[in-house]
Structure formats: C-alpha cells, structure tokens
N, C-alpha and C positions, 0 to 999 in steps of 0.2 A: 209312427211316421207314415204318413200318404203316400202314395205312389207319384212318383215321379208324373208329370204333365208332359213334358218335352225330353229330348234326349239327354243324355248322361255325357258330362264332359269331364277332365282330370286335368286341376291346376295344381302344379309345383314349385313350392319354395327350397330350393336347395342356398342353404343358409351356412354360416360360415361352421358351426355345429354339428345341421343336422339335417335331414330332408324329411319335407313332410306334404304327405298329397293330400288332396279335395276329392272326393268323386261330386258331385254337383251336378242337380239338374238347371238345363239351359232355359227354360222358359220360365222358372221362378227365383234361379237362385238358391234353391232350397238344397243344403249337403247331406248327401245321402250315404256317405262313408267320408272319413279322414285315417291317417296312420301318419306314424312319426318313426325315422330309426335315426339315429345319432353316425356322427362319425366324426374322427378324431380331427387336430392341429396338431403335425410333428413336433415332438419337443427340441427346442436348438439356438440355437441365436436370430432365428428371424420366425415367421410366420407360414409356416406349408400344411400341404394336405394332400394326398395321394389322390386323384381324381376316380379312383377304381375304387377308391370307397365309396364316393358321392353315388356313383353306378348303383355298390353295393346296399346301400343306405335306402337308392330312392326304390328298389324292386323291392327292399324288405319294408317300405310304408307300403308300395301297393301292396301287396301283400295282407298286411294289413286291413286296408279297405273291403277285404273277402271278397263274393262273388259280382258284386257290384261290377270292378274293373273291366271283365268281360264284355261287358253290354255298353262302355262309352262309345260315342263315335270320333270323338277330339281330344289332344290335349297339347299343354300348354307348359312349358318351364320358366321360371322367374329366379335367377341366380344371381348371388355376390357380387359385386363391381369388380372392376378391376384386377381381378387375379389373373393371372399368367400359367396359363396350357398350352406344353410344349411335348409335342406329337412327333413319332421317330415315321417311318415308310410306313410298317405295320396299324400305325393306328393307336400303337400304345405309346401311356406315357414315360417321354427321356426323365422325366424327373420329377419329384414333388411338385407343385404348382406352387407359385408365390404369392401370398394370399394377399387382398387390399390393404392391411394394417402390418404387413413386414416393409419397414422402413428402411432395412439397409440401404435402399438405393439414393437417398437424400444425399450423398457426394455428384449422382450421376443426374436428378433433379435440377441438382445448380447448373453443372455444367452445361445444360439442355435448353435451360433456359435463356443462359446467355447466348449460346453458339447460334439458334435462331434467333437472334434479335431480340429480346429481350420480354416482359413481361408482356405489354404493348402488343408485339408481333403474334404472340401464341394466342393472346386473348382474341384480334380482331381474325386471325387465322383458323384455331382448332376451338374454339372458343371458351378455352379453359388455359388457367396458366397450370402446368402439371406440377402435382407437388410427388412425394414420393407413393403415396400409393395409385396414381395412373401404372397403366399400363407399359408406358413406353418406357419408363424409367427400367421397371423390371428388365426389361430385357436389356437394356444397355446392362444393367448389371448384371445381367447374366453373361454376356457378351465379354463383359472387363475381366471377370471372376471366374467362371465355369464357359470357356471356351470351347471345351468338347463337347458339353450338352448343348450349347447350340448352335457345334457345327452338324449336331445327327438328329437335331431338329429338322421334319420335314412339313410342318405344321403347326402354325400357332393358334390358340382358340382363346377363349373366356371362358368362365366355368358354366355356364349355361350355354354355350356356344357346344361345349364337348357333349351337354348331357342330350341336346338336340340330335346332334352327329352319331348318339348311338341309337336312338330312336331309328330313326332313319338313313343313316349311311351317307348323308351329304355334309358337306362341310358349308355352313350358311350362320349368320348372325341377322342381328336387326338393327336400325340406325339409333336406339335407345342405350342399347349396354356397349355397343360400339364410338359412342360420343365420350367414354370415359376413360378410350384408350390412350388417347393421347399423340393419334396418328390418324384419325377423322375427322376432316376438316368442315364444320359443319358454314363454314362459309360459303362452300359450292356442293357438299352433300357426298365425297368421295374420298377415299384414302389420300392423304397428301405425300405427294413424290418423295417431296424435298426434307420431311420429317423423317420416312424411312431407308430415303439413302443415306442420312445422318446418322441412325441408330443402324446403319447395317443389316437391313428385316428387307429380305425381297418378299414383293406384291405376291408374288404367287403361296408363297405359307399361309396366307389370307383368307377368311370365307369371305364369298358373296353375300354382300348388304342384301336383305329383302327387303323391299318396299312393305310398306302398313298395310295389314289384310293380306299379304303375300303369305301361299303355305311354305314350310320348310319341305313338307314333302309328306309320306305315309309312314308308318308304324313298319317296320321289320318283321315277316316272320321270325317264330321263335322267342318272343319274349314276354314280359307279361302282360302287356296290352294288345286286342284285338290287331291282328295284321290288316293293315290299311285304313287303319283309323287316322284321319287326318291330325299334322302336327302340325302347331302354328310356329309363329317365328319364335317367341317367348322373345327374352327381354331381360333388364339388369333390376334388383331386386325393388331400388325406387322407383322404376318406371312403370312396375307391376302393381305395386303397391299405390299409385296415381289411379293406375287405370280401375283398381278395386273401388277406389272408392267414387269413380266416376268424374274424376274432375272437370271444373270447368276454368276458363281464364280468370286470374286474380282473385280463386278462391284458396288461400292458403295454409299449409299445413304446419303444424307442431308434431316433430315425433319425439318423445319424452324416453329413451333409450337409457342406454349405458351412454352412450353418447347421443347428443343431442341435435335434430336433423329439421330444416324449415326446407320446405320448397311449395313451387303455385305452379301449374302447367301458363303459358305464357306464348303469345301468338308472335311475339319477336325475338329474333334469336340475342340470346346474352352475349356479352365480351366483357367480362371485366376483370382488366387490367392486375388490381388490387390481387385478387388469386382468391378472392374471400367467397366469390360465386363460380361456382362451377355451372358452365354453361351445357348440361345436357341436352339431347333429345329427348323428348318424350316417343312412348312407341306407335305414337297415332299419327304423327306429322307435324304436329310442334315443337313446344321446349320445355325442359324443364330447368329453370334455373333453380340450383339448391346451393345452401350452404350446413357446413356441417360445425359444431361446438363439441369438443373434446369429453368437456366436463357437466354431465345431468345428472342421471336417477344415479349412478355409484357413485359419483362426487360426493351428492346429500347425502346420501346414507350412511357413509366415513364421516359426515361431520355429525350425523346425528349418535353412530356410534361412538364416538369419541367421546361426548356428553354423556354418552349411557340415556337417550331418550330416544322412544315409538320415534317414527320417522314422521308422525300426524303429531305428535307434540309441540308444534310451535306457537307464540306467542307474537303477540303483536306489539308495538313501544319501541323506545330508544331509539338514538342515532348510529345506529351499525350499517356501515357496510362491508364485502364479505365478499372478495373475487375467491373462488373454489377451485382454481386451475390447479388443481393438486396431481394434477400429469401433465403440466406444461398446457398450451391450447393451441388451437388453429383459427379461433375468431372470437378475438386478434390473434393475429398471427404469431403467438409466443412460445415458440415450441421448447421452451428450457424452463417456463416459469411454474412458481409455487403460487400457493394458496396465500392471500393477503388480507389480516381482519384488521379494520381500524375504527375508532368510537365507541370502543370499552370506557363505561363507568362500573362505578362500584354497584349501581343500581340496575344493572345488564342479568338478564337472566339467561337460562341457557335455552329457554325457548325460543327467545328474541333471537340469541347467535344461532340457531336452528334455521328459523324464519329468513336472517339473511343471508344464509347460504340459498336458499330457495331464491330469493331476488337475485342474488347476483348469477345464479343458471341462468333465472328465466332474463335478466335485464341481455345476458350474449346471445340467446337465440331472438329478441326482438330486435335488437340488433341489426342482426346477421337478415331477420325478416324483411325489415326496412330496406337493404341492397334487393333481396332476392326480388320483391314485390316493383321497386323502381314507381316509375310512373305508370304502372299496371293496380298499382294497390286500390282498392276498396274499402277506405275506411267503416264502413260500416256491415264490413260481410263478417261473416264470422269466424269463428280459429277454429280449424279442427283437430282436435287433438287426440293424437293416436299415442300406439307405445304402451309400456309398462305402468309409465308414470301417469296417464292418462285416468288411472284407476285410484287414483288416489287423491281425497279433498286438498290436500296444502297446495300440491303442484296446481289441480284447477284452480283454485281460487286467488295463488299469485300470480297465477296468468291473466285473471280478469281483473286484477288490482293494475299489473301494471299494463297491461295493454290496453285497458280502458274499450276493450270491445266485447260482443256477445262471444259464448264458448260453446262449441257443441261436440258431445261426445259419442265419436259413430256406438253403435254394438257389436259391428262386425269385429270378428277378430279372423287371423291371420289373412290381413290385406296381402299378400305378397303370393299365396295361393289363389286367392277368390280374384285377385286381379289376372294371374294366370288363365284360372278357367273363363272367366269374362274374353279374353284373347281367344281363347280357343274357343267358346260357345262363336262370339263375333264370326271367326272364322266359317265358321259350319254355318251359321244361319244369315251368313253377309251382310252381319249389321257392325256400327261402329262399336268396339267395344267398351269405349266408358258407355257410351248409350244406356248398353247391354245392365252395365253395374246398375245404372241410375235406374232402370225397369226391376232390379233386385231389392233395391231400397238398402243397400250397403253403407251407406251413410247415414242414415237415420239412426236417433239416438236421443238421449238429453241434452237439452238447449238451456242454456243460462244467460239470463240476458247482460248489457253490461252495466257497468259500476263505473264512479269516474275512476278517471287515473291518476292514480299516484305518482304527480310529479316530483312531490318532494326527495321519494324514495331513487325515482330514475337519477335525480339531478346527484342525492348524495353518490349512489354510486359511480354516476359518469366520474364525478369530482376525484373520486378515487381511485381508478381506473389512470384518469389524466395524471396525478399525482404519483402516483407507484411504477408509471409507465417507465421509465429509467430504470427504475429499480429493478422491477420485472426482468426488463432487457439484460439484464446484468447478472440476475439470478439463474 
C-alpha cells in the first residue's frame, strides 16, 4: 500500500449490528485501515440496543484500524435513522434506545397523524408522513408506556447524534438524520413547535441543527482518536451513503438489501402526502427523497430456498407473476400482507417461479423509483445499484429487463463509511463533500448498457397487484 498523499480522515458506519471505521486518506480516497466490532439488538417484544455498546463497538473497530487512528485529523459518523436516545442529566442512557424497525409504536403513528391534520398537513409541513419507525412516534410511546423514563429524560439524541456527543461533548445533530424525526419541519428548516407540544418533547432536550460544512466540534481528550481532531456533523446512514457515492440531482439509486431502498438527492424539497416517499434532507443542503420496500434480497432467497435452487438459478418463460410480500410491505402500503403467485401451468418451472420472485421485488422498487424521481427523473441516466444484491447477475439483469435503462455497478463498498469520511475530509479541506467522493472515483464501476423493457412483464404484474389488492387488504 502507498503512503498516504493527503491527511488521514476516519468515517463511521454505526449500523443497526455493528460499527465499522475507515481510516482513509483525504486526497485520494484510498483506505488505509478499516475494523468492524458487532453489537447486539436486545431480545423482547420490540427492537433496542443499549447505546454504550454502539460507544463500545466503535473504539473496538478503531482499535482495529492500529496505528493509523493516531495520525487522522477528521472524522465523521454516519448512523441508523430514526432510533430513539434518551439521556438522564449525567449523559447516560435512561434506557435502551428504540431502534428504526421496533414498531410498537404504530397505535401512537395513527393517532399522530390524525391529531395534526392528517396525511396532507405532515407531508406539506415535516415533509414526511410518520410511519412508526420515525422518530416522534417513539417517543409518544414512550411517553404512553414507560412514563418514568421519560420523565428523567434530560436529553433526546439519534444514534449518531449520541456517538457525536461523545466525541466531543456537545449535544448537536445535522439537517439530514434530523429530517427523519418526525419533528423537523423541513418546510422552513427548524424544529416544529406545534409537533412537540403535541408529543410532549420540550425544545430544550434537543441538539442544535448544524448547517452543511458546520463542525460539531473537536475530539475529547482521552479517547481513541487524536485530541482535537476535527468532528464533522455526520449524518443518518442514507444520507452518508449519498454523500459516498457523490451524488448528483436525478441520478438514482437501488439499494438491493434485506429490504429494499431507492432514493436520488433532489433540488426540491418532497411532500408526499401518500406516506410512500419520505421526504428527507440530504446532508449538503438539499433533499433526499427515498422510499423504502419491505421485501428484496431475503424475500428471494426464501423463495429460492423453498425450491431448493442457487438463488442465480432462474429461468426465463411462462406467465408468472409473483408479489414476495412475505412480511407484509410498505410500498404498497400493506403492512399485514402475504406472498401471492398466480399463472402456474403444468409447464412452470421452478426457475421461472424463482425468476418471478426477482420481478415482483424489483417491479416495487421501480415503483417506489418512479414517486421518488417525480419530474426530477432522467430517463436515460443510469441505476446505481448498491447493496448485497448488487453482487449478484439475476438481481442485475432484472433490473435492466425491467427498467429498460443502463446499470452501473459502483466498487466501492461500505458507502455509509466512505461517505462519512468524504464529510469529514470536506470538512478539514473546505470542499463540498460529494465533490470530495466524486475526486475519489467511489462510483465507478461496471456499466451495462440498456435492454428494452419488458412491458409485458410489468403489465402482468401491475394486473396482479390490481387484482389481489383486496385480497391483500384482507390478509
């Protein structure tokens, strides 16, 4: 490996898992250490995680990184959406945090919805309709449910919001992971009054929003990164993972997960009503509108192990189509429904039923693309598709079947760190930080050009989709 060109920066993915650092130099790009340590999800009826693991988790990836860490001059965190950190006087935590995918709070969702006015009012006000994994929901249920932890709540954070705060001792967030609370109103760009007198959350539990390029502050003596090494604001995990790969407007992403995730950074801010796009920030000063699909990369591979075939075994033929909601979904919004096949003949292989489990993922995330893109899309740019799934020929190739556009496949891997460190290189060398990514060449990769579209295929599934939609409802 070459010596470093430029200074040494450290970006952080603290992930619902596990935490894993970058050391990275700033003027190439090039990673000069990485380290990973895991930390748990409490086992129980919902979704938590003690955040003094997350602590614990990300000193033991630095750690990791060996001597390298010493010598950064920046860095940068990029944390899970929406979880819920709730801070006693001392600084520690009143309780587990409640993580993005603990739903209990879907009674307090409804009611939140209505009480300000309805789908309509949240969308043109916070620009998202809150489902239960936003933020404010948690806390109303925390509030309904566990009233003493948060009457000795003296601070509320994100989980990158907390890991910042011990960096440096301030209590600060940025307008990206704060756009997913559900109590930032990105219609005028500040906490909304009228949201947190309703949930019962005074302003002052709150960090200070930093503007873009704004530092959180310096490094602490005493810990494992150089004292006063500059900390950037960091950001919520999709907004990192944007900035990694340098985005520009209406160029659009696939992320091919366990669940399945589109979004495009986007120069007008979203509202829609529907609840199907989440109208984020981006952490530069735009937006990100995303939308997310329940059922991807473990969907298909339950149906492929169900078959007993390779998850690259599909076949191409027959009239199948194949909705995979085999955990309910969120676009559409069907949070109770099953898995639906219909156009079985005798002559059906089980490649073919393989094959249209892969359409009907990818038919929900184009979908879902088609809202997120709006009159921003570019029919001719390309998909970029990140993620697991990303890695594997069936998923690319029914992407370019049915989206009928070029595909390109970055090389970078873990966006959610390199976008970190891009944030904190930006920081220390005061340049924009996608710039930063796009001078690294983090999207670059194999380009496939496109293929027509398979109409026929979209049409059978829309049909069945239309069709089942009752049934669905009902199941």
């Amino acid at each position: 490996m070459s010596a470093p060109e430029g200074p040494l920066v450290v970006g952080v993915d603290s992930s619902t898992q596990s935490a894993k650092a970058l050391v990275v130099d700033a003027a190439t790009g090039q990673v000069v250490a990485r380290g990973q340590a895991p930390h748990t999800v409490t086992p129980g009826p919902g979704h938590e995680s003690d955040p003094e693991e997350w602590w614990s988790a990300l000193e033991g990836a630095l750690e990791q990184c060996g001597p390298s860490v010493r010598e950064v001059s920046a860095v940068s965190v990029g944390g899970q959406q929406h979880g819920l950190v709730t801070l006693d006087t001392a600084g520690r935590p009143v309780r587990p945090a409640l993580l993005w995918n603990d739903v209990r709070s879907a009674p307090q969702s409804d009611r939140l919805i209505e009480r300000l006015g309805g789908p309509r009012a949240w969308a043109d006000r916070i620009g998202s309709v809150p489902g239960p994994a936003f933020t404010v929901t948690k806390w109303a249920w925390l509030c309904e449910n566990e009233p003493d932890a948060a009457a000795a709540t003296a601070a509320v954070r994100l989980p990158h919001d907390y890991l910042t705060g011990r960096l440096t001792g301030a209590g600060t967030t940025d307008r990206g992971d704060v756009s997913g609370t559900g109590w930032w109103a990105g219609s005028d760009g500040s906490y909304d009054e009228e949201t947190l007198e309703l949930i019962g959350l005074p302003p002052e539990l709150l960090p200070r929003v930093l503007e873009p390029g704004e530092a959180a502050g310096t490094v602490r003596p005493g810990l494992p990164l150089p004292a006063g090494a500059l900390v950037a604001a960091g950001t919520g995990d999709n907004m990192a993972a944007a900035l990694g790969l340098g985005l520009t407007p209406g160029l659009p992403v696939l992320s091919l997960g366990t669940s399945g995730t589109v979004y495009a950074v986007s120069e007008r801010r979203p509202a829609d009503p529907t609840g199907t796009v989440a109208g984020f920030a981006d952490a530069r000063g735009d937006w990100l509108p995303l939308a997310c699909t329940l059922n991807c990369t473990l969907a298909v591979d339950r149906v492929a192990s169900l078959l007993s075939l390779g998850r690259e075994a599909v076949e191409s033929g027959g009239d199948l189509a194949l909705l995979p909601f085999l955990d309910g979904e969120r676009t559409p919004n069907l949070p109770y429904a099953s898995g639906l096949l219909s156009g079985l003949r005798h002559s059906t292989t089980a490649g073919q039923v393989l094959q249209a489990a892969y359409d009907g993922a990818v038919f929900s995330l184009l979908r879902a693309l088609d809202q997120v893109l709006g009159d921003d899309g570019r029919p001719d740019a390309p998909l970029l598709l990140i993620g697991g799934g990303a890695k594997g020929t069936a998923w690319r190739e029914t992407v370019r079947r049915l989206s009928g556009r070029p595909v390109l496949v970055p090389r970078a891997e873990e966006l959610v760190a390199l976008g970190a460190a891009a944030q904190a290189a930006g920081l220390l060398l005061e340049e924009d930080p996608a710039a930063v990514a796009r001078r690294w060449g983090t999207a670059e990769g194999p380009s496939y050009e496109a293929v027509p579209r398979d109409d026929a295929a979209l049409t059978r599934i829309a049909d069945a989709l239309s069709g089942a939609d009752t049934l669905l409802r009902r199941s």
